[in-house]
C-alpha positions as CSV (number, residue, x, y, z in Angstrom):
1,X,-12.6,99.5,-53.6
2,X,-13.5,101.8,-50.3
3,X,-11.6,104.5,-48.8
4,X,-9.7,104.1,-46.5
5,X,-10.7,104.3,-42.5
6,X,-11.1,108.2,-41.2
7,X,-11.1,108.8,-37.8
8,X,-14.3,109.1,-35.8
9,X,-14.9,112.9,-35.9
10,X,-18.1,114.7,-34.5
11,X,-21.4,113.9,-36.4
12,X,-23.8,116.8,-36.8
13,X,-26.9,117.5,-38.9
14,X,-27.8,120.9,-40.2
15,X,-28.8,123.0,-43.1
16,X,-26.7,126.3,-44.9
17,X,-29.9,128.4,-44.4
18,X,-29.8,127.7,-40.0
19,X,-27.7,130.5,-38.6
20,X,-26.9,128.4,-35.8
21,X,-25.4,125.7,-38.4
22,X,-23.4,128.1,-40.1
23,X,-22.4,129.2,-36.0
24,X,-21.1,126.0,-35.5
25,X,-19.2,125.1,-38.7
26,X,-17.6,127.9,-38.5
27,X,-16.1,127.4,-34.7
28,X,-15.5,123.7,-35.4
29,X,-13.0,125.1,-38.2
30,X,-11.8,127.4,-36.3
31,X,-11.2,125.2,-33.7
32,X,-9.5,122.9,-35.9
33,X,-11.8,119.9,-34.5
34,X,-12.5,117.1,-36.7
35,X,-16.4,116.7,-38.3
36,X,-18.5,115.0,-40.3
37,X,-21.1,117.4,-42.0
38,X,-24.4,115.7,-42.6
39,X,-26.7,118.4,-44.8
40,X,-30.3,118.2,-45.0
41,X,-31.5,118.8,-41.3
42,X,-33.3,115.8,-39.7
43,X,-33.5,114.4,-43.0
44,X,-29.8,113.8,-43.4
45,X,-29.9,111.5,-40.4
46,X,-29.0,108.0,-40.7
47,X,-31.9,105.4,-39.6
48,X,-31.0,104.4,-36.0
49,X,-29.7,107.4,-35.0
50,X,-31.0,108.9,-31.9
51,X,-33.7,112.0,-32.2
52,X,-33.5,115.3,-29.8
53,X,-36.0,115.6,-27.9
54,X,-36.5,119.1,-29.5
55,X,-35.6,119.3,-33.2
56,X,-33.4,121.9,-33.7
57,X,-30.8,122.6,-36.1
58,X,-28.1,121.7,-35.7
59,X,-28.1,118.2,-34.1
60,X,-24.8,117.0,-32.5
61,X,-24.1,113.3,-31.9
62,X,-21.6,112.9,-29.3
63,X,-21.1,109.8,-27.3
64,X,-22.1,109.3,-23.3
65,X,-20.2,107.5,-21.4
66,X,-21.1,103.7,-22.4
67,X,-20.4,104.5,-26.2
68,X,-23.3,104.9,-27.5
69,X,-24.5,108.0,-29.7
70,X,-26.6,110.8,-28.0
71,X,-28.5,113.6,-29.9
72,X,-27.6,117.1,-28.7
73,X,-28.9,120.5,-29.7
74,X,-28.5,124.2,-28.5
75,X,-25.0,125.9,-29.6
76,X,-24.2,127.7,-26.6
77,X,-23.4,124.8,-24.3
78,X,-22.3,123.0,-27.0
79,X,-19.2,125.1,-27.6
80,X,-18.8,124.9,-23.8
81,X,-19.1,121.6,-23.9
82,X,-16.2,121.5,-26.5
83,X,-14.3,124.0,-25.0
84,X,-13.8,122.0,-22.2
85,X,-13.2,119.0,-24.0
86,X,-10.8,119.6,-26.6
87,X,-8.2,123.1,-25.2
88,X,-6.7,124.9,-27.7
89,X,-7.8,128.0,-30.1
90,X,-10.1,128.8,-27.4
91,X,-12.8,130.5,-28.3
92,X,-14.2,131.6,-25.0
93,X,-11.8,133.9,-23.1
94,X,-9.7,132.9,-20.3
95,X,-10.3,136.5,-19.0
96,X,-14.1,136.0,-16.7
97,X,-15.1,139.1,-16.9
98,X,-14.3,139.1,-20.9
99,X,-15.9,135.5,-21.0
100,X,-19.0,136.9,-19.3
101,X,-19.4,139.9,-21.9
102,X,-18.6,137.0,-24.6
103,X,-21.4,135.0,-23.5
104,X,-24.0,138.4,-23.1
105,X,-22.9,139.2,-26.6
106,X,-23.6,135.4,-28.0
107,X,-26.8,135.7,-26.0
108,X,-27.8,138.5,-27.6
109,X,-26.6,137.5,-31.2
110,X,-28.5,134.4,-31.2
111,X,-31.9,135.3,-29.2
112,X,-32.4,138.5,-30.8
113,X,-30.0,139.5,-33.8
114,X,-32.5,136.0,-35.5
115,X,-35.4,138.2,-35.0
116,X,-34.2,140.5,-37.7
117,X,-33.0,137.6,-39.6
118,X,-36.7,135.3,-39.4
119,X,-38.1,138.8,-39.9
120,X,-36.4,139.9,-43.1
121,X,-36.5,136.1,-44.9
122,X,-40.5,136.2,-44.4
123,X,-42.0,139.7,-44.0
124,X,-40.8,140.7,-47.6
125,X,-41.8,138.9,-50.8
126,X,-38.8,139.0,-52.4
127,X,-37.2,137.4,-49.8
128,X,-40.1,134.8,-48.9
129,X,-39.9,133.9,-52.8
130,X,-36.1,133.6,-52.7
131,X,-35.7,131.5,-49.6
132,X,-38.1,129.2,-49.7
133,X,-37.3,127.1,-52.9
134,X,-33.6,127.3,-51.2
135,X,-34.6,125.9,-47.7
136,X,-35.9,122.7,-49.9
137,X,-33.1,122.6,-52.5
138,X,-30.4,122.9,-49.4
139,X,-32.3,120.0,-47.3
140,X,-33.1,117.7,-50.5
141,X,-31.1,118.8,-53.5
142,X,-32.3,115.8,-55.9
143,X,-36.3,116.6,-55.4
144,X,-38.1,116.6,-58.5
145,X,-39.0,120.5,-59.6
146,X,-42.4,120.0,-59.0
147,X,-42.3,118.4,-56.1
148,X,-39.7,120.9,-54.5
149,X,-41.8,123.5,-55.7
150,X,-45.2,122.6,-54.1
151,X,-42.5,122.2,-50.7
152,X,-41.2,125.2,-50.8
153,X,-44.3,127.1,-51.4
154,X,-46.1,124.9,-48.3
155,X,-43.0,125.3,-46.0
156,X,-42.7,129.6,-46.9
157,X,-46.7,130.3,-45.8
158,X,-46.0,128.2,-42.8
159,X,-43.2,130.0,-41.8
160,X,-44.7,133.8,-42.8
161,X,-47.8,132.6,-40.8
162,X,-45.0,131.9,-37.7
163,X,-43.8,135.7,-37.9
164,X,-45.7,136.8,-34.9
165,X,-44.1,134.1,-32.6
166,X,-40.7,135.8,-33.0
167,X,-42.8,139.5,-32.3
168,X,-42.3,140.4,-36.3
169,X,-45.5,142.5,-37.2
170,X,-46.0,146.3,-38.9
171,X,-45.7,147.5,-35.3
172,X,-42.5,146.2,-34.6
173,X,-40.9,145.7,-38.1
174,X,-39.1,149.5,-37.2
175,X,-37.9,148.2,-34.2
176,X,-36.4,144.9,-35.6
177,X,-34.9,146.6,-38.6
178,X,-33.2,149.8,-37.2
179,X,-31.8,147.6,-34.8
180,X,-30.1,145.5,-37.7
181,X,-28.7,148.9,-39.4
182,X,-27.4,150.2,-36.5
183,X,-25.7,146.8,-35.8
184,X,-23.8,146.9,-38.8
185,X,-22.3,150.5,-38.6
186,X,-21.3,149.0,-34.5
187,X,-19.9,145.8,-36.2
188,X,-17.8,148.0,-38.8
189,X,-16.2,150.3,-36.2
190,X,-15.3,147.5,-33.8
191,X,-13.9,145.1,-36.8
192,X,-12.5,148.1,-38.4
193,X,-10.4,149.0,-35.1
194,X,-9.3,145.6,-34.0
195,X,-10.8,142.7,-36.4
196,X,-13.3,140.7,-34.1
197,X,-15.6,141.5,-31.4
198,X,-13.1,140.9,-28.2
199,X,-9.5,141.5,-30.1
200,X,-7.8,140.7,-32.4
201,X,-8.9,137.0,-32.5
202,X,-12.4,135.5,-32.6
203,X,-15.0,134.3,-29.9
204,X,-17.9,132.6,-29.6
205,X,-19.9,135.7,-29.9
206,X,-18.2,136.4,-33.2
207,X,-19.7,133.0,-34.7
208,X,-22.8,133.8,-33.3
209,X,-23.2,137.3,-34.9
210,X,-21.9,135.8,-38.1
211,X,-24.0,132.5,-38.3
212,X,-26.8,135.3,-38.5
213,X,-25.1,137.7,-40.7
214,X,-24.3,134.5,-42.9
215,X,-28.2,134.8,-43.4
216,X,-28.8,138.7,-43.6
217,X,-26.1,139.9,-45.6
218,X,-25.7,137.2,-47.9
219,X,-28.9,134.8,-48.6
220,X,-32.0,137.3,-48.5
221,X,-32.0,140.2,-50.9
222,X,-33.4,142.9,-48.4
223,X,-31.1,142.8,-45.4
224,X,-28.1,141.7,-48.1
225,X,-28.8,145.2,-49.8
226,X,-28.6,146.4,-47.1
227,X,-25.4,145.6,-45.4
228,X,-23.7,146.3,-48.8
229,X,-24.6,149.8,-49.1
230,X,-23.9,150.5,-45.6
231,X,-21.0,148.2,-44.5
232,X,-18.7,146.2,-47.2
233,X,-15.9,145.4,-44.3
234,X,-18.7,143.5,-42.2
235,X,-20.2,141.8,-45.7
236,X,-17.1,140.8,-46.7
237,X,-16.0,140.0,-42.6
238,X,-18.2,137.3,-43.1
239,X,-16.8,135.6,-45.6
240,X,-13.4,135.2,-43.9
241,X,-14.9,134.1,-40.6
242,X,-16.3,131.2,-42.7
243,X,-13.0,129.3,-42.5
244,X,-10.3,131.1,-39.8
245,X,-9.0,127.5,-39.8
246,X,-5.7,129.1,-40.9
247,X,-5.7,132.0,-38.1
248,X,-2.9,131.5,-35.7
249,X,-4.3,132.7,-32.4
250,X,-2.5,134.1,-29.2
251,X,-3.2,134.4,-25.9
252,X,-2.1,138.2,-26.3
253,X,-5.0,138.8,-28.7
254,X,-7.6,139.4,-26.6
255,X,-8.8,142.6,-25.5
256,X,-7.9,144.1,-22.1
257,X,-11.1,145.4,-21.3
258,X,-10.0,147.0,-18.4
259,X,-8.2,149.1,-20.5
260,X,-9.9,149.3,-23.5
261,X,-13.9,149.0,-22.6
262,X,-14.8,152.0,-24.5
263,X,-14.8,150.6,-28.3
264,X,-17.4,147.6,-26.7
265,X,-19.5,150.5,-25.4
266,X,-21.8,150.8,-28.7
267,X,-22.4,146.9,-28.7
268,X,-23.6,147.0,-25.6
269,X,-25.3,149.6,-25.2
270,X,-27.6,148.2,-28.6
271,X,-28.0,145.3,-26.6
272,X,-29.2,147.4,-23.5
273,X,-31.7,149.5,-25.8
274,X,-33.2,146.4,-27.4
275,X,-32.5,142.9,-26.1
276,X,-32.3,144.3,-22.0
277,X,-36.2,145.4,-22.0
278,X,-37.4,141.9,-24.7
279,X,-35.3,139.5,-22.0
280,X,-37.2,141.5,-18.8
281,X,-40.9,141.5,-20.2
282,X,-40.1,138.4,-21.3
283,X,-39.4,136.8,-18.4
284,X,-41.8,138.7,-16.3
285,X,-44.8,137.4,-18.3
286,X,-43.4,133.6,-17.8
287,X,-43.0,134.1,-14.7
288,X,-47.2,135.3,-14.4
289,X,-47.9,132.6,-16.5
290,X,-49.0,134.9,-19.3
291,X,-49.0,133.3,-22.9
292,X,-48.1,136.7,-24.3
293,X,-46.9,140.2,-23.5
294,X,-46.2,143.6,-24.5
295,X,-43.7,146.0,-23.7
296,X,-41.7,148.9,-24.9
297,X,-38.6,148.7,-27.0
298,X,-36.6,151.5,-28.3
299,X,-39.4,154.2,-27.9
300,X,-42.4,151.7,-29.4
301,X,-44.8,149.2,-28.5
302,X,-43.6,145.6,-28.3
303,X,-45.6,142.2,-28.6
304,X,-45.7,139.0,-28.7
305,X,-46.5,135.2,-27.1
306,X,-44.4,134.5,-24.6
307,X,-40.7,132.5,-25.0
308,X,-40.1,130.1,-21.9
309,X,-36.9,129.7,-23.2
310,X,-35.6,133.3,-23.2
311,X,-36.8,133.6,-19.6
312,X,-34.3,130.4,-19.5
313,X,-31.7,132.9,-21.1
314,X,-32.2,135.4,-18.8
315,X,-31.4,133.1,-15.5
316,X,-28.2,132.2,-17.1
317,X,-26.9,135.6,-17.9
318,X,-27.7,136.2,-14.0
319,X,-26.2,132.5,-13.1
320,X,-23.0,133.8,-15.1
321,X,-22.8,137.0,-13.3
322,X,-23.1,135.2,-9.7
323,X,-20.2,133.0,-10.8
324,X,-17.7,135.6,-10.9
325,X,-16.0,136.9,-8.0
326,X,-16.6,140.0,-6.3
327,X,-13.6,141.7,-7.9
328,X,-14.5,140.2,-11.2
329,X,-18.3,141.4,-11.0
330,X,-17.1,145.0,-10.0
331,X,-15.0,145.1,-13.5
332,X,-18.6,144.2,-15.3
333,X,-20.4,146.6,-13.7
334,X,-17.8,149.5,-14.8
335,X,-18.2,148.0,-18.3
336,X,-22.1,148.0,-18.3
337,X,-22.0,151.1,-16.9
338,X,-24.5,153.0,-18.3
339,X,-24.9,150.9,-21.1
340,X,-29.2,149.6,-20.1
341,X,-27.7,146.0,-19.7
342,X,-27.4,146.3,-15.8
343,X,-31.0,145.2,-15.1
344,X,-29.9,141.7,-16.5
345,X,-27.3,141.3,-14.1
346,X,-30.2,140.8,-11.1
């Protein structure tokens, strides 16, 4: 006997120790959209289906236009992509000025908030030796112990040996982690006052901040210590934004950032300290064709090979910005104000 016939929901493939998994769970939840989970990364696929042409995690498989399935990866558009699709418990503001801060803050949660999170998971032993038996365990759960062991012990020294792609060295380790700490005494304040990061309901840069922080405050011992001690309200904020399936959402929720700007200041202005100057060297040395670069960030020295695809991030901020209208890019520039993040509007 089989069960009985579900209704075709959205196929995706990821793993609990991706950020961007977690991200995306947790919106599709929220969004009350139907899903089929597949854990395991790529190796939860089923034969036949289609590959991305870049392996990322997650994988969605949606269907084009003549039926058939098509492998898509990179959460951003994807939520814009559904957003579009399926109204309802938006998650992107209908406010543009707010939706433009929404997708600077997302940005910045996924391109540079994983820094600290790729940093802290493989720069420390203790957290190299807890994650890596989990990363196998959480892909392939009925590998034999030695088998999973010699995996997870390959798969760690490949990914410490990757720390100085994301810039994670003794120079910068400072840099990365201060950032972090003074993240979660922002994210306290700004939960503390009004419960998510634009009002009183969540965004997409709220499940971007907490697919990371599902990582650093809960799976590796160092940044999880951390965020205890300092913040309990954002430790345990994480565990509610796991299912807000039951969260009934109005319109009225959102922030009037014309009126109330000021508690977004700090946010900001940590993104203008640290991600503003990474996005600008960034993109300079792709621009020079240089296959690394160094720069300044928060008062030290900065480097690291070259990401074509944060130069990629930068041009969209700027294509978001251009979008707006006149009036509406006026009310962003009184909100950046003197926050460092004006250089990314162009």
């Amino acid at each position: 006997m089989t069960d009985a016939a579900i209704p075709e929901r959205i196929e995706l493939m990821g793993a609990p120790g991706s950020p961007y998994t977690r991200k995306m769970v947790a919106y599709l939840r929220y969004r009350h959209i139907p899903y089929a989970m597949r854990w395991g990364g790529m190796m939860g696929a089923p034969e036949g289906y289609p590959k991305p042409k870049v392996r990322l995690m997650p994988t969605f498989f949606f269907r084009d236009m003549n039926g058939a399935l098509e492998a898509v990866v990179d959460s951003t558009p994807i939520i814009r992509r559904l957003e579009a699709d399926m109204p309802g418990r938006a998650a992107v503001p209908p406010d543009p000025v707010l939706a433009f801060l929404n997708y600077l803050i997302e940005d910045y949660a996924d391109e540079w908030l994983t820094k600290a999170m790729f940093h802290y998971r493989w720069a420390y032993e203790a957290d190299a030796e807890n994650a890596g038996p989990l990363l196998i365990h959480w892909a392939a759960p009925t590998l034999p112990p030695e088998e999973a062991a010699k995996m997870a012990e390959t798969f760690a020294k490949r990914q410490i040996d990757r720390l100085y792609v994301v810039g994670s060295n003794d120079v910068t380790a400072e840099t990365i982690e201060s950032s972090y700490v003074r993240l979660l005494d922002i994210l306290d304040a700004l939960i503390g006052g009004q419960g998510y990061v634009l009002g009183r309901r969540p965004s997409s840069a709220d499940f971007a901040l907490y697919g990371q922080l599902t990582q650093l405050t809960i799976v590796d011992p160092t940044p999880a210590a951390l965020a205890a001690r300092k913040s309990p309200r954002v430790r345990a904020w994480i565990d509610r934004v796991d299912d807000l399936s039951g969260l009934d959402a109005q319109t009225e929720d959102w922030a009037d950032i014309d009126i109330g700007h000021a508690q977004l200041t700090p946010l900001l202005t940590e993104i203008g300290r640290v991600y503003t100057p990474f996005l600008l060297a960034n993109a300079q040395a792709v621009l020079a064709g240089d296959e690394q670069f160094e720069t300044e960030i928060d008062g030290r020295p900065w480097s690291q090979p070259t990401f074509p695809y944060q130069a990629k991030c930068l041009h969209w901020i700027r294509e978001e910005f251009a979008a707006l209208s006149p009036d509406d890019q006026a009310r962003v520039n009184a909100v950046l104000d003197g926050t460092g993040c004006e250089p990314l509007l162009g």
